[in-house]
N, C-alpha and C positions, 0 to 999 in steps of 0.2 A: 155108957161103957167107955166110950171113947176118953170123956172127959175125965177121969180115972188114970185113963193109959195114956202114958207119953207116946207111945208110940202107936198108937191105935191113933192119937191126935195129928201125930207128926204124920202120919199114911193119910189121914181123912186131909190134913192139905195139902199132903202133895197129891192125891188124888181129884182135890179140889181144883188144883193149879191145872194138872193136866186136862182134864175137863176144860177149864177154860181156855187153853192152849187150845183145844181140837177145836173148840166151838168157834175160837179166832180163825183159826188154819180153815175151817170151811165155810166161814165167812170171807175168805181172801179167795179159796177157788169159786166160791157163787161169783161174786165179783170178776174173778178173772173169764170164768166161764160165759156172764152177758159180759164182758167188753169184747171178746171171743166171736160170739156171737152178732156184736154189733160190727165187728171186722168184715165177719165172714157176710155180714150183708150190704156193708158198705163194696167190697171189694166184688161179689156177686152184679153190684149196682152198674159198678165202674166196667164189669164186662159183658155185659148189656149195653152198657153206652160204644164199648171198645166195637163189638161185632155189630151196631147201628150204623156207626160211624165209616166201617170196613164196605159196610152195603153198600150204604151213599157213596163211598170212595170210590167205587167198582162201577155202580152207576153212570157216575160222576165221569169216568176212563171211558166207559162205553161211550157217552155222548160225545167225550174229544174225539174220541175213534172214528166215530161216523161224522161229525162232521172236520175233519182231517182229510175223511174219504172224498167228501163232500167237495171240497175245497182244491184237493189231488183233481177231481171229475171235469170240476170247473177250469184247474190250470191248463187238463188235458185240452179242454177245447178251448178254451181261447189260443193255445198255441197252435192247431189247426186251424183256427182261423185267420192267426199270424200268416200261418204257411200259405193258405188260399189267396191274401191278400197281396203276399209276395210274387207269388207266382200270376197274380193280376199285374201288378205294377210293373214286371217284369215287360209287358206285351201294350204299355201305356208308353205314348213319347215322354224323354224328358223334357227337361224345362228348355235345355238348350235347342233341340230339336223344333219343340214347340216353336219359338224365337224364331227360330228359319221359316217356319212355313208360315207363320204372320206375316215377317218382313215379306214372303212371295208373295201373299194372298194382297199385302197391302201394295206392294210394286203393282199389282194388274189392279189394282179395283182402282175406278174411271173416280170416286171419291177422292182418294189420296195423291193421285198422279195426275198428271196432266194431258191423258187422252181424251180426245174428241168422239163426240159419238158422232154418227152416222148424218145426223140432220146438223148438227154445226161442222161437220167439214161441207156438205153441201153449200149452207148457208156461206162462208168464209170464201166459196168461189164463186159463187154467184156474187158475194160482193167483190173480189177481184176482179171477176171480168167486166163487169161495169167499171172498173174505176178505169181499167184498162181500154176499155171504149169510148171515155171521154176524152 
């Protein structure tokens, strides 16, 4: 019937055309719909990685934190130990001082000076007066 009619022809290919237009047209959105699809699980991937990454990050801060704290507890005390050590030194002679009392200690001691004990000045008269009695 068709092949008769011009126009019954002229319909069955534009009918035909269209047809292949839609069968195109939803071959383009299947196609658009998995690359869609492939986004939407790429970009799912990537915020999975994003909130793994935020964990460890946060982790990550905690551990500077505490040892930050760590670190604050340790300066605390060694500067009281600073301060103890000061206030030691404070009630120690200096160096100058020190110096003095060597030079005193070494002025009396019978090593460095020239005092006599007790048995060489006897001795030193007892040789005198013999020399003096001959």
């Amino acid at each position: 019937m068709s092949r008769n009619n011009p126009e019954a022809s002229e319909m069955e290919g534009i009918v035909h055309e269209l047809l292949d237009r839609v069968k195109e047209n939803l071959r383009r959105v299947r196609d658009v719909e998995e690359e869609n699809k492939s986004m939407s699980t790429s970009i799912q991937s990537v915020e999975e990685r994003v909130i793994k990454l935020e964990e460890k990050q946060d982790e990550d801060m905690d551990e500077v934190w505490e040892e930050i704290d760590d670190l604050l507890t340790r300066v605390m005390k060694i500067e009281n130990k600073i301060s103890k050590l000061k206030d030691m030194l404070e009630n120690t002679p200096q160096k100058d001082e020190f110096d003095e009392i060597k030079n005193f200690v070494d002025l009396l001691s019978p090593i460095e000076s020239e005092f006599m004990t007790e048995s060489e000045v006897k001795s030193l008269i007892k040789e005198e007066l013999q020399r003096g009695s001959r």
